[in-house]
PQR file with spaces between the fields and no chain letter, atoms N, CA, C, O and H, PARSE charges and radii, in Angstrom:
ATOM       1  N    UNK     1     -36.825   11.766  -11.429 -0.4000 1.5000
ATOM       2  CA   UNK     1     -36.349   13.145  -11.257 -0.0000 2.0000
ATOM       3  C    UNK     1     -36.086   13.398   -9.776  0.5500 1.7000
ATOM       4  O    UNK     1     -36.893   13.064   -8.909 -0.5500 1.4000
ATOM       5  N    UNK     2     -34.617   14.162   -9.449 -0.4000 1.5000
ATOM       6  CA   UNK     2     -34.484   13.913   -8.106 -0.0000 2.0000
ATOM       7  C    UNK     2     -35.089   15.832   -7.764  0.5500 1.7000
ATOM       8  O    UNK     2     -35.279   16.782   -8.524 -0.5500 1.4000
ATOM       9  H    UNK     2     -33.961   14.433  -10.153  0.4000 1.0000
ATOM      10  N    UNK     3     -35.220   15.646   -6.193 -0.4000 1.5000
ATOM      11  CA   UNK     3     -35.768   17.092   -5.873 -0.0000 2.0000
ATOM      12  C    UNK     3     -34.491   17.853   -6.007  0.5500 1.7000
ATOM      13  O    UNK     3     -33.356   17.520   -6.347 -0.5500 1.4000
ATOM      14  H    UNK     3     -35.066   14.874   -5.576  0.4000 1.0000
ATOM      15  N    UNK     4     -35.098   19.113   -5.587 -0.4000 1.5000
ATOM      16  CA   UNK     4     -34.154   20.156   -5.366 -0.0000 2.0000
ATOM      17  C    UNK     4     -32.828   19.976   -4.368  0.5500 1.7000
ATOM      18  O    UNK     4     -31.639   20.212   -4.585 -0.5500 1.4000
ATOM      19  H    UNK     4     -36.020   19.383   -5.310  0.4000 1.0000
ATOM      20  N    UNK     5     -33.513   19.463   -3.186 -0.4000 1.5000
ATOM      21  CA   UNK     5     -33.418   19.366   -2.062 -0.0000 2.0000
ATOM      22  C    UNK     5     -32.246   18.329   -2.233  0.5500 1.7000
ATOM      23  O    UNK     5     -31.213   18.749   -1.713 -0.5500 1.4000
ATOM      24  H    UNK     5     -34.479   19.271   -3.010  0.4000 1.0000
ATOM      25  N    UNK     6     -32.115   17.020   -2.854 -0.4000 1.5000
ATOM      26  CA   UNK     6     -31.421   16.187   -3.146 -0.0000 2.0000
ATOM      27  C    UNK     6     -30.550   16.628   -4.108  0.5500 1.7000
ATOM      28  O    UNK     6     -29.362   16.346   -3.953 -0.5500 1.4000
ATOM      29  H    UNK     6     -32.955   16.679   -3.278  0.4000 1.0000
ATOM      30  N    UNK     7     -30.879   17.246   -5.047 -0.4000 1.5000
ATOM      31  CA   UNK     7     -29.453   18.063   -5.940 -0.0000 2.0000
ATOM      32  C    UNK     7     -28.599   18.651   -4.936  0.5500 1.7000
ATOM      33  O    UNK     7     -27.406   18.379   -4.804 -0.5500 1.4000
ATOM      34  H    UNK     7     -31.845   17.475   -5.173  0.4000 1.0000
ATOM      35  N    UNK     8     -29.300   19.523   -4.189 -0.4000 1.5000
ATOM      36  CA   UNK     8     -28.232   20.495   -3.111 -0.0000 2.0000
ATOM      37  C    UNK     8     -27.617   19.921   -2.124  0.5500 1.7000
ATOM      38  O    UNK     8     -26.772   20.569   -1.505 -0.5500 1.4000
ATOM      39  H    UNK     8     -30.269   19.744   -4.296  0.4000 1.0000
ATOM      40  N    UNK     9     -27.846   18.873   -1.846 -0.4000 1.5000
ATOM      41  CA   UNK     9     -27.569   17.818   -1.059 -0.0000 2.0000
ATOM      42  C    UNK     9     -26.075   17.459   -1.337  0.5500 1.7000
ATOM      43  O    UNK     9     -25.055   17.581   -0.658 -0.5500 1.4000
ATOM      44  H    UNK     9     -28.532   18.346   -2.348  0.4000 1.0000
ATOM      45  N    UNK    10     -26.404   16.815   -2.993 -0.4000 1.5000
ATOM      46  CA   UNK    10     -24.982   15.930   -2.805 -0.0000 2.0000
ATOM      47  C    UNK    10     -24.023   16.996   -3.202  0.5500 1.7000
ATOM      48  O    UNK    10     -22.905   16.480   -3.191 -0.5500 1.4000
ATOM      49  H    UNK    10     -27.232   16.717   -3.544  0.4000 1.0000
ATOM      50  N    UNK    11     -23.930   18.565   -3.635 -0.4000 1.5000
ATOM      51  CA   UNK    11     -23.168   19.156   -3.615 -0.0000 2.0000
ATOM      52  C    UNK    11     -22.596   19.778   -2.764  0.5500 1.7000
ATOM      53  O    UNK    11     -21.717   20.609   -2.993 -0.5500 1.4000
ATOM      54  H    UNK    11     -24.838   18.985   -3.643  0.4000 1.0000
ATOM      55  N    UNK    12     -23.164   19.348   -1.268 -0.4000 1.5000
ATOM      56  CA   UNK    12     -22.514   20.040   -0.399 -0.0000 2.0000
ATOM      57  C    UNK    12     -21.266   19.572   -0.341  0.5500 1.7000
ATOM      58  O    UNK    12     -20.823   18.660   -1.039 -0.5500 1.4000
ATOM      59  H    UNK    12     -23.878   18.673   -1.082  0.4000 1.0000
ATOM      60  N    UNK    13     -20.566   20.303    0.648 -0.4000 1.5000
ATOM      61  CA   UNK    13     -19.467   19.475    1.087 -0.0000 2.0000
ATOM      62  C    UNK    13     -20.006   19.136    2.210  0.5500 1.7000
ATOM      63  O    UNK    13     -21.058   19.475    2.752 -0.5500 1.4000
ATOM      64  H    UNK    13     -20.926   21.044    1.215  0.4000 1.0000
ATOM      65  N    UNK    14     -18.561   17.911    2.717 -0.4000 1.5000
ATOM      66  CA   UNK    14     -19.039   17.331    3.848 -0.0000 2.0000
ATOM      67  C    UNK    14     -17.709   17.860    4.766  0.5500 1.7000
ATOM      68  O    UNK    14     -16.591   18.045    4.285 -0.5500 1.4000
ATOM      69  H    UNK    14     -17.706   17.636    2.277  0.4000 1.0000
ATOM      70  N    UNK    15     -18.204   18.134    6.703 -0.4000 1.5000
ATOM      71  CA   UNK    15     -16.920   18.270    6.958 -0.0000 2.0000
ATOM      72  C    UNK    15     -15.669   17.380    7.265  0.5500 1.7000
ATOM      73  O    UNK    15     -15.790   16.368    6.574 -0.5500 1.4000
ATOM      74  H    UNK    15     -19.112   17.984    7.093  0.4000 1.0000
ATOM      75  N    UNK    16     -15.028   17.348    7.677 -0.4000 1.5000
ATOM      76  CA   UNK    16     -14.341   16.452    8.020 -0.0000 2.0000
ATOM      77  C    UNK    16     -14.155   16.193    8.960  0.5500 1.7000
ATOM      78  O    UNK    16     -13.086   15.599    9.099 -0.5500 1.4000
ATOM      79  H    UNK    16     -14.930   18.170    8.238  0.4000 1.0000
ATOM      80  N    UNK    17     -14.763   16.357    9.897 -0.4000 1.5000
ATOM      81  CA   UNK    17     -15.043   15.590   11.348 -0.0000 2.0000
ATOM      82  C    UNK    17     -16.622   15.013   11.107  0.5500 1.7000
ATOM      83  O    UNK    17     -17.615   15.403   10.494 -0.5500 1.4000
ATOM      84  H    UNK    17     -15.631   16.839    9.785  0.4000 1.0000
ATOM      85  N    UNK    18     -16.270   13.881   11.934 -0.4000 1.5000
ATOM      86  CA   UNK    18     -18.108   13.274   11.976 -0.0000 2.0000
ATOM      87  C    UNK    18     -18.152   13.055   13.267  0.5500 1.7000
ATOM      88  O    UNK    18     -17.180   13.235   14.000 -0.5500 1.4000
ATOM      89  H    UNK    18     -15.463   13.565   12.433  0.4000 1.0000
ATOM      90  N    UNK    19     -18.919   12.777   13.535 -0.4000 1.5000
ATOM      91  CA   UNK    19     -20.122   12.586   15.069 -0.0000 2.0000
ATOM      92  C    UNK    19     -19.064   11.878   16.354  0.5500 1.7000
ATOM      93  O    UNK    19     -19.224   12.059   17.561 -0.5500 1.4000
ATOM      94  H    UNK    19     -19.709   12.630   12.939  0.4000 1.0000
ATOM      95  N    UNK    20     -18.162   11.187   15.819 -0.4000 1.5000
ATOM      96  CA   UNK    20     -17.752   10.959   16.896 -0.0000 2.0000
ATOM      97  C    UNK    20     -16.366   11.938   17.432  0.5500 1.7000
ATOM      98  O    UNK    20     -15.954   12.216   18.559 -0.5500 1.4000
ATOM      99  H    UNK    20     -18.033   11.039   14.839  0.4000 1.0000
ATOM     100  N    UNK    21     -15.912   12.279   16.119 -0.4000 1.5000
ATOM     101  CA   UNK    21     -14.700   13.552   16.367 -0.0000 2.0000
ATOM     102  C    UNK    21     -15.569   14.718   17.228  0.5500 1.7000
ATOM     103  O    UNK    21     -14.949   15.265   18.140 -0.5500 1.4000
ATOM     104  H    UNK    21     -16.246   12.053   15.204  0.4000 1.0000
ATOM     105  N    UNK    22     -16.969   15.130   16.994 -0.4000 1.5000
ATOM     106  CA   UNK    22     -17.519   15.773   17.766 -0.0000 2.0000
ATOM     107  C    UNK    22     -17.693   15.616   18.931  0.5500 1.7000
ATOM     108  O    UNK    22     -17.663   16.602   19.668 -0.5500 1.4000
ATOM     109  H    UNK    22     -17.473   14.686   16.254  0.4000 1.0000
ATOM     110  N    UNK    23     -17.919   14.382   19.428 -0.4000 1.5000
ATOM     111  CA   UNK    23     -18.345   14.252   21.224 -0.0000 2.0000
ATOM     112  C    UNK    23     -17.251   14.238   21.524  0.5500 1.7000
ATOM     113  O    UNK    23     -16.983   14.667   22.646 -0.5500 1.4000
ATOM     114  H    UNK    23     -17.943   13.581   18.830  0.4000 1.0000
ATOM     115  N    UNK    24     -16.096   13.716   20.608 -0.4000 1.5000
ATOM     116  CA   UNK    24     -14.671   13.828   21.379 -0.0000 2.0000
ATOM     117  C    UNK    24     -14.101   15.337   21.371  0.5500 1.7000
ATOM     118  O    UNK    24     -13.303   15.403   22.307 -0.5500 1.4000
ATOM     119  H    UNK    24     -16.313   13.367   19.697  0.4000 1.0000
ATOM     120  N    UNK    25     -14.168   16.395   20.802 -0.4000 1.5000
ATOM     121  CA   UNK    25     -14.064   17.223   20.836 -0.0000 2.0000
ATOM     122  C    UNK    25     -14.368   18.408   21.830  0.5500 1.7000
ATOM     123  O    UNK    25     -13.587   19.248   22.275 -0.5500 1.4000
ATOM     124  H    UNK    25     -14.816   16.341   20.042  0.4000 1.0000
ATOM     125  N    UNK    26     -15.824   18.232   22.072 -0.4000 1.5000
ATOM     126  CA   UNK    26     -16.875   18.942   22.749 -0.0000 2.0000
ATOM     127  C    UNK    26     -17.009   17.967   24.556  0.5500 1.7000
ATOM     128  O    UNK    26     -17.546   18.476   25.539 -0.5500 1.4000
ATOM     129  H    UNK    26     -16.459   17.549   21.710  0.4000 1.0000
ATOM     130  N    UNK    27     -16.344   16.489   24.538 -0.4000 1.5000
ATOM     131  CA   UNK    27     -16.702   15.733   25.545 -0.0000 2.0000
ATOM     132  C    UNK    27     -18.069   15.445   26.023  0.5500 1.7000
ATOM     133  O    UNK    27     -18.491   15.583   27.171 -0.5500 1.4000
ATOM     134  H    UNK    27     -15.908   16.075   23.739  0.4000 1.0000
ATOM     135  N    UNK    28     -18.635   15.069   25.089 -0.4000 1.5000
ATOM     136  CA   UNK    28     -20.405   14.912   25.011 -0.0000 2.0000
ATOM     137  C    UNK    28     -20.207   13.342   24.502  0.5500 1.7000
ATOM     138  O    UNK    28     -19.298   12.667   24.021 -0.5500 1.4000
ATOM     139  H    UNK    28     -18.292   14.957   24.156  0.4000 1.0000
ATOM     140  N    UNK    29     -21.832   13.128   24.959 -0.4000 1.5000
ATOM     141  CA   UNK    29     -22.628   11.802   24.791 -0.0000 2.0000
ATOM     142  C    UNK    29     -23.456   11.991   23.521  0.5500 1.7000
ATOM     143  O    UNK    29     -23.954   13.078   23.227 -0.5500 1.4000
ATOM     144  H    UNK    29     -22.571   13.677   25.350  0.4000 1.0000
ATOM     145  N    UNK    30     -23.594   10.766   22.699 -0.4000 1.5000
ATOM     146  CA   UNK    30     -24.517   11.269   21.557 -0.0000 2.0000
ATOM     147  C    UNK    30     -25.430   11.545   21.449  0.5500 1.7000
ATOM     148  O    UNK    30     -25.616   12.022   22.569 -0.5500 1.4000
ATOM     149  H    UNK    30     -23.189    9.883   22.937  0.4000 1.0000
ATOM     150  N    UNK    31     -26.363   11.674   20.923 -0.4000 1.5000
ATOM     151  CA   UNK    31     -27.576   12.502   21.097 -0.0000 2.0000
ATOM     152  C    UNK    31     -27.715   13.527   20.354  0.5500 1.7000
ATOM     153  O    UNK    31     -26.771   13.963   19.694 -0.5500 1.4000
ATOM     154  H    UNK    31     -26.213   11.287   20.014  0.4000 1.0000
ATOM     155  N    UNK    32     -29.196   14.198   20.344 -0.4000 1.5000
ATOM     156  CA   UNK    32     -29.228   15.316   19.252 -0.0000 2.0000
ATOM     157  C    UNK    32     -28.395   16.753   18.803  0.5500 1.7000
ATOM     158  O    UNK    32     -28.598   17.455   17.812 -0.5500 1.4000
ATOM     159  H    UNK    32     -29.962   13.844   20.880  0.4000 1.0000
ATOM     160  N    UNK    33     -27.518   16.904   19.753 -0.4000 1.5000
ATOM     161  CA   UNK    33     -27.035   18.158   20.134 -0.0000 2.0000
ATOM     162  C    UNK    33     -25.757   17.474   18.923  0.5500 1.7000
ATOM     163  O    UNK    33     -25.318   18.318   18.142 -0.5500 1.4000
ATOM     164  H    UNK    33     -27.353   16.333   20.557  0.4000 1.0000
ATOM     165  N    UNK    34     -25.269   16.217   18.798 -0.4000 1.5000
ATOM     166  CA   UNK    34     -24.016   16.176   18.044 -0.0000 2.0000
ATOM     167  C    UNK    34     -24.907   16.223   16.475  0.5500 1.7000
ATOM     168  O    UNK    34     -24.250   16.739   15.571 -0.5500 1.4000
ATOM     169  H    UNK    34     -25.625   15.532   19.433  0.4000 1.0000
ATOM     170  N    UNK    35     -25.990   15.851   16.179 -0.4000 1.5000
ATOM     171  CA   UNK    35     -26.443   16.017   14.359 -0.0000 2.0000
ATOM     172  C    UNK    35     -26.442   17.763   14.615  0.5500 1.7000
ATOM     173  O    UNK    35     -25.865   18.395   13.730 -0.5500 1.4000
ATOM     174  H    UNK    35     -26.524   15.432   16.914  0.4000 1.0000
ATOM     175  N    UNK    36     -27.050   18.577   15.764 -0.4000 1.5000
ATOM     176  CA   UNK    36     -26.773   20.007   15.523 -0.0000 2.0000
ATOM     177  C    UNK    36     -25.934   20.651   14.750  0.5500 1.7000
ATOM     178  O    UNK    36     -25.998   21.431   13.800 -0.5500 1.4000
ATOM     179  H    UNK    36     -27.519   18.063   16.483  0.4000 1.0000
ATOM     180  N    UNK    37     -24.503   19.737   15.883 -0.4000 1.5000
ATOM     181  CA   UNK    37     -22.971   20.723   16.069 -0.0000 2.0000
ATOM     182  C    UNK    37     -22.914   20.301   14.177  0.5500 1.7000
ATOM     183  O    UNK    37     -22.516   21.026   13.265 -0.5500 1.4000
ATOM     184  H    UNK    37     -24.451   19.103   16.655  0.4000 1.0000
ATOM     185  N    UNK    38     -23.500   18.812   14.098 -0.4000 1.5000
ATOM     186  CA   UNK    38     -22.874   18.398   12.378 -0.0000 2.0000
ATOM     187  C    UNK    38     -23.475   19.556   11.965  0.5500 1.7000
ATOM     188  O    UNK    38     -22.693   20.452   11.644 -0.5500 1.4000
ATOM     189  H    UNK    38     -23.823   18.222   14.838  0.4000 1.0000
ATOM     190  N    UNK    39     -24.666   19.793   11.881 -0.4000 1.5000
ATOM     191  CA   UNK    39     -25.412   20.972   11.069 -0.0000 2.0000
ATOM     192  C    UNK    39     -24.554   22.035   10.435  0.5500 1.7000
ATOM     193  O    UNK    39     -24.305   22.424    9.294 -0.5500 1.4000
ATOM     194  H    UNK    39     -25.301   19.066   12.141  0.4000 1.0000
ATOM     195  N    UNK    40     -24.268   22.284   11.460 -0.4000 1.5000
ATOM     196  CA   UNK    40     -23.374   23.702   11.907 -0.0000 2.0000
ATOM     197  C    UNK    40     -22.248   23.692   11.272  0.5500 1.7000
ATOM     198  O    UNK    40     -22.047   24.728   10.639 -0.5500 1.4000
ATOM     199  H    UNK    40     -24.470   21.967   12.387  0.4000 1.0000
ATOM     200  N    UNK    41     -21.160   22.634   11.184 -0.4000 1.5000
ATOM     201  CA   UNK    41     -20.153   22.195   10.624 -0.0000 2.0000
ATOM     202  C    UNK    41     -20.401   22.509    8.927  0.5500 1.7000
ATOM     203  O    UNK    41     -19.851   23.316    8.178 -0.5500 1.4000
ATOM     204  H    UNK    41     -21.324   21.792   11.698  0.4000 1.0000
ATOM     205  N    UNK    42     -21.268   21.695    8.737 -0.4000 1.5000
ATOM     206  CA   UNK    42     -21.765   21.423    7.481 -0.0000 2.0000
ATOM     207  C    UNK    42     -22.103   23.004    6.826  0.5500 1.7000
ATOM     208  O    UNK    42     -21.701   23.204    5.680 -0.5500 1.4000
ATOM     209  H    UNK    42     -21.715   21.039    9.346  0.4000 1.0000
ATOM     210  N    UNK    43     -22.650   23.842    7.362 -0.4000 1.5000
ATOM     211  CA   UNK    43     -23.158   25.176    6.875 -0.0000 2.0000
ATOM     212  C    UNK    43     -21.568   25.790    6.472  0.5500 1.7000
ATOM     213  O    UNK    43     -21.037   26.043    5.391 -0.5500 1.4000
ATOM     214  H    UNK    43     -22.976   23.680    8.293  0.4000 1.0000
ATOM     215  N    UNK    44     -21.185   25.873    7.648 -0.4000 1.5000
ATOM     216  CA   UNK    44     -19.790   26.737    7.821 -0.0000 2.0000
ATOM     217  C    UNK    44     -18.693   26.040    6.659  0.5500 1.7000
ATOM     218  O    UNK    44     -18.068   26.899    6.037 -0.5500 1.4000
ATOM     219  H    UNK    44     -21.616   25.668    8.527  0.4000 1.0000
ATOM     220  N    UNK    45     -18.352   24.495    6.253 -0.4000 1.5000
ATOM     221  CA   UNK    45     -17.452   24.470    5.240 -0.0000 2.0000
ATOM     222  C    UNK    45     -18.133   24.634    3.873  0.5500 1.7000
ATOM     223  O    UNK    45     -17.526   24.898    2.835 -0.5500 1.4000
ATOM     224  H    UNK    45     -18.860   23.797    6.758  0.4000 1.0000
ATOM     225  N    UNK    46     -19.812   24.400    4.013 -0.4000 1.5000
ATOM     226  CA   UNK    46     -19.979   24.888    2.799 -0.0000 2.0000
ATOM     227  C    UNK    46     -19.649   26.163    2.270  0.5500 1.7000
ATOM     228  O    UNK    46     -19.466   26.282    1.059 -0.5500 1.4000
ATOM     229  H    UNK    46     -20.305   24.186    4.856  0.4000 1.0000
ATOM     230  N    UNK    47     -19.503   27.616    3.427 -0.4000 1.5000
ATOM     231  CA   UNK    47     -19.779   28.764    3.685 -0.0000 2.0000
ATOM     232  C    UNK    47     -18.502   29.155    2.986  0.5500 1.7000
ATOM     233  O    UNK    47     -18.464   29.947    2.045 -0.5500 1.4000
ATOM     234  H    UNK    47     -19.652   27.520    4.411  0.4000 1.0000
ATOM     235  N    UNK    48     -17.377   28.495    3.553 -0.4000 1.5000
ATOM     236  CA   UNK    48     -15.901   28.376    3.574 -0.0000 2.0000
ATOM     237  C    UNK    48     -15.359   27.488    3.681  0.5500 1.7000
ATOM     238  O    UNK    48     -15.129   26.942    4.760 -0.5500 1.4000
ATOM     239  H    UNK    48     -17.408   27.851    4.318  0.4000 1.0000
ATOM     240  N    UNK    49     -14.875   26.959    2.196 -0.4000 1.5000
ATOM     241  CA   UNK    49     -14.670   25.633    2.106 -0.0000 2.0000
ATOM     242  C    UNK    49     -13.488   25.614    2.443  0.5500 1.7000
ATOM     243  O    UNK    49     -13.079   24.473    2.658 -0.5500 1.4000
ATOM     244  H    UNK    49     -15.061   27.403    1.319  0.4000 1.0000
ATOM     245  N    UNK    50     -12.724   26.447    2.587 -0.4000 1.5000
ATOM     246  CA   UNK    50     -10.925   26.752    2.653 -0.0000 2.0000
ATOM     247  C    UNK    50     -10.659   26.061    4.253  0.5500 1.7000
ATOM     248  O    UNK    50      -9.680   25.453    4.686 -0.5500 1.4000
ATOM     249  H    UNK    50     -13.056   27.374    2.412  0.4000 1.0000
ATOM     250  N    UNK    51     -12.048   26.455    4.953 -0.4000 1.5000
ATOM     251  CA   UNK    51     -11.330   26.132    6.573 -0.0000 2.0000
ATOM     252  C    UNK    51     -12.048   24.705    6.847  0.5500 1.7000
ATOM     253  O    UNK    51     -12.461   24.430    7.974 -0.5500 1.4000
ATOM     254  H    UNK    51     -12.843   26.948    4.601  0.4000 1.0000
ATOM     255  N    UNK    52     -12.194   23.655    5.558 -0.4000 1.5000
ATOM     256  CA   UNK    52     -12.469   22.269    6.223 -0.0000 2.0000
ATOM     257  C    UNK    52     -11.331   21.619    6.449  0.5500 1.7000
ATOM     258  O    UNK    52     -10.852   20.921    5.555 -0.5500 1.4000
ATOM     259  H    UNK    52     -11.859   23.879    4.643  0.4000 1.0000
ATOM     260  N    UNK    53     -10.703   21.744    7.703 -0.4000 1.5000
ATOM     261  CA   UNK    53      -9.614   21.189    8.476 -0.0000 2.0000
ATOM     262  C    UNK    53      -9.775   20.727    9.683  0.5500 1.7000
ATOM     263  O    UNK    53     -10.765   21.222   10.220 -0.5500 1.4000
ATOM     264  H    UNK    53     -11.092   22.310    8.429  0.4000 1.0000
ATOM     265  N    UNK    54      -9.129   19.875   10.419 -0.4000 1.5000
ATOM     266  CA   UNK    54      -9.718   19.618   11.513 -0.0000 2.0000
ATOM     267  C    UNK    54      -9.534   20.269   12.739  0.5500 1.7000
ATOM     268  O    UNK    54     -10.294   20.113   13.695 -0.5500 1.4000
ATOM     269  H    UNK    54      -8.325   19.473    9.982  0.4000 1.0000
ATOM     270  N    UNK    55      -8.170   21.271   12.740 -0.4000 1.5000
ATOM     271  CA   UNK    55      -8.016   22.236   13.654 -0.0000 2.0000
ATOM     272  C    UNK    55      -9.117   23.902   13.574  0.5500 1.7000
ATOM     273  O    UNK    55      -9.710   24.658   14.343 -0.5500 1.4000
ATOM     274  H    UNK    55      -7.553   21.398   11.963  0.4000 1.0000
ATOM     275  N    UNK    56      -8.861   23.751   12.216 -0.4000 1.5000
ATOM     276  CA   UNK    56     -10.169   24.769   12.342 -0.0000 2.0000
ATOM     277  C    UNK    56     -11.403   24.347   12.853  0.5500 1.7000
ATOM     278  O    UNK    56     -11.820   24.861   13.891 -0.5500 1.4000
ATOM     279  H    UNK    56      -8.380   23.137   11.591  0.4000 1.0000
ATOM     280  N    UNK    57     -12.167   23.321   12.161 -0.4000 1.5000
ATOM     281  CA   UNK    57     -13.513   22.526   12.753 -0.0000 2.0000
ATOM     282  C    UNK    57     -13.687   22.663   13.896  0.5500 1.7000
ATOM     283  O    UNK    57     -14.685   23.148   14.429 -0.5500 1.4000
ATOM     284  H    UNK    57     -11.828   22.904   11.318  0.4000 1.0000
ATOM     285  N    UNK    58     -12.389   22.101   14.589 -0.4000 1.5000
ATOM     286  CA   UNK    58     -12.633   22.165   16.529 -0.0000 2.0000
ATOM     287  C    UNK    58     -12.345   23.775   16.588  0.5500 1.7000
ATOM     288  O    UNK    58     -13.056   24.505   17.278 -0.5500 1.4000
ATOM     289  H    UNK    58     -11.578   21.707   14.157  0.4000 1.0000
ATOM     290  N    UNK    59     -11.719   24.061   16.147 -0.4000 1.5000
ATOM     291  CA   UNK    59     -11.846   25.654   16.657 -0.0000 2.0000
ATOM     292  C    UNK    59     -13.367   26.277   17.106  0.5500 1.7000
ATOM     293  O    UNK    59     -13.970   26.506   18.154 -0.5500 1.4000
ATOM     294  H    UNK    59     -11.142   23.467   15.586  0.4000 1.0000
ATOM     295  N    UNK    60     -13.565   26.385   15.869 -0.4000 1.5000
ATOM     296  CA   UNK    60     -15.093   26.650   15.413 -0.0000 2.0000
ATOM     297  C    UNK    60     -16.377   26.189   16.172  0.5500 1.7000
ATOM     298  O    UNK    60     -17.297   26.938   16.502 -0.5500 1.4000
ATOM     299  H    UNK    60     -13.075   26.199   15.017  0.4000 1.0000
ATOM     300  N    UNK    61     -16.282   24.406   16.477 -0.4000 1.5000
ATOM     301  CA   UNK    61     -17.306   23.862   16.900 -0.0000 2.0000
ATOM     302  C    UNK    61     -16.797   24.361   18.732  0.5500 1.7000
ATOM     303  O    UNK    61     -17.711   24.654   19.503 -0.5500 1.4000
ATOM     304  H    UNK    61     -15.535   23.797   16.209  0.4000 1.0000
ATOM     305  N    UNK    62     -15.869   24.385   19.050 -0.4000 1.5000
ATOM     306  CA   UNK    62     -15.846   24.881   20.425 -0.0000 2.0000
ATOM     307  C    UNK    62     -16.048   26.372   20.693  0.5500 1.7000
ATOM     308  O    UNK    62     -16.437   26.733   21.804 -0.5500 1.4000
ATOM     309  H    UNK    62     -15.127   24.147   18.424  0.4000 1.0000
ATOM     310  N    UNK    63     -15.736   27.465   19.484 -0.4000 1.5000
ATOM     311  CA   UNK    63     -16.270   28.454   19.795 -0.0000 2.0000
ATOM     312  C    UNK    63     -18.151   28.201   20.018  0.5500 1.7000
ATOM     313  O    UNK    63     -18.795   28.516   21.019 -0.5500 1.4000
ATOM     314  H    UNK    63     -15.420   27.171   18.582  0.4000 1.0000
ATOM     315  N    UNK    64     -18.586   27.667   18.977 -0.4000 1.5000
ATOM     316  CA   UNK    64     -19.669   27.413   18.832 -0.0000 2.0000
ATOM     317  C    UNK    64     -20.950   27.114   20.068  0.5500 1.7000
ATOM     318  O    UNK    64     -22.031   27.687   20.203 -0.5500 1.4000
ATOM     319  H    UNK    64     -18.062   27.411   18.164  0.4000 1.0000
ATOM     320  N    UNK    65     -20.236   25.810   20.997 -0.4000 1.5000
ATOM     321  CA   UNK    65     -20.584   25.301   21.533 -0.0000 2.0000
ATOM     322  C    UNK    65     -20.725   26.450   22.968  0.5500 1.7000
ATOM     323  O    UNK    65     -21.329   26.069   23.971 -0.5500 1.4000
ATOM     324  H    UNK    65     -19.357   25.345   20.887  0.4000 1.0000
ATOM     325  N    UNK    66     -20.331   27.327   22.927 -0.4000 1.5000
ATOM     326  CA   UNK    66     -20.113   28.119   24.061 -0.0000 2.0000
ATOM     327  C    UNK    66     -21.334   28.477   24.761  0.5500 1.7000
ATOM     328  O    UNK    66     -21.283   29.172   25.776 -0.5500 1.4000
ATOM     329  H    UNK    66     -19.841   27.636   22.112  0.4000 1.0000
Protein backbone atom coordinates (compact mmCIF):
# COMPACT_ATOMS: atom_id res chain seq x y z
CA UNK A 1 0.00 0.00 0.00
CA UNK A 2 1.56 3.20 -1.16
CA UNK A 3 1.26 6.45 1.30
CA UNK A 4 -0.62 9.36 0.79
CA UNK A 5 2.24 11.26 0.23
CA UNK A 6 3.30 8.99 -2.77
CA UNK A 7 -0.26 8.99 -4.36
CA UNK A 8 0.04 12.91 -4.43
CA UNK A 9 3.25 12.66 -5.66
CA UNK A 10 2.88 11.01 -8.89
CA UNK A 11 -0.10 13.21 -9.69
CA UNK A 12 1.59 16.16 -9.66
CA UNK A 13 2.67 17.69 -12.54
CA UNK A 14 6.07 18.22 -13.29
CA UNK A 15 7.45 21.58 -14.64
CA UNK A 16 9.11 21.84 -17.52
CA UNK A 17 12.22 23.27 -16.74
CA UNK A 18 14.62 21.18 -14.50
CA UNK A 19 17.61 22.16 -12.46
CA UNK A 20 19.73 23.00 -14.99
CA UNK A 21 17.22 25.34 -17.13
CA UNK A 22 17.14 26.92 -13.61
CA UNK A 23 20.80 27.95 -12.91
CA UNK A 24 20.72 28.88 -16.49
CA UNK A 25 17.98 31.01 -16.07
CA UNK A 26 18.61 32.60 -12.66
CA UNK A 27 22.78 32.34 -13.50
CA UNK A 28 23.41 30.30 -10.33
CA UNK A 29 25.61 27.36 -9.22
CA UNK A 30 23.83 24.26 -7.98
CA UNK A 31 23.07 23.86 -4.76
CA UNK A 32 20.06 24.03 -2.54
CA UNK A 33 18.53 27.22 -3.62
CA UNK A 34 17.92 25.40 -7.33
CA UNK A 35 15.63 22.09 -5.51
CA UNK A 36 13.88 25.47 -3.82
CA UNK A 37 13.31 27.48 -7.13
CA UNK A 38 12.13 23.47 -8.36
CA UNK A 39 9.78 23.57 -5.32
CA UNK A 40 8.32 26.60 -6.30
CA UNK A 41 7.96 25.70 -9.95
CA UNK A 42 6.37 22.59 -9.03
CA UNK A 43 3.61 24.30 -6.62
CA UNK A 44 2.83 27.02 -9.20
CA UNK A 45 2.13 24.47 -12.41
CA UNK A 46 0.39 22.36 -10.17
CA UNK A 47 -1.56 25.64 -9.05
CA UNK A 48 -1.89 26.49 -12.85
CA UNK A 49 -1.31 24.02 -15.03
CA UNK A 50 -2.14 26.29 -18.15
CA UNK A 51 1.21 28.36 -17.51
CA UNK A 52 3.67 25.16 -17.68
CA UNK A 53 5.68 26.80 -20.45
CA UNK A 54 8.97 27.73 -20.49
CA UNK A 55 8.58 31.46 -21.04
CA UNK A 56 6.21 31.65 -18.37
CA UNK A 57 8.44 29.38 -15.87
CA UNK A 58 11.34 31.92 -16.37
CA UNK A 59 9.01 34.62 -16.02
CA UNK A 60 7.86 33.47 -12.79
CA UNK A 61 11.09 31.90 -11.40
CA UNK A 62 12.81 35.39 -12.05
CA UNK A 63 10.03 37.26 -10.61
CA UNK A 64 10.46 34.88 -7.84
CA UNK A 65 13.97 34.97 -7.32
CA UNK A 66 13.89 38.71 -6.60
Amino acid sequence: VESAQAEKEKKQIRPVLGGQDIMNALKMDPGPKVGIALAFLTDHVNAHPESNTRAELISRLKEWAE
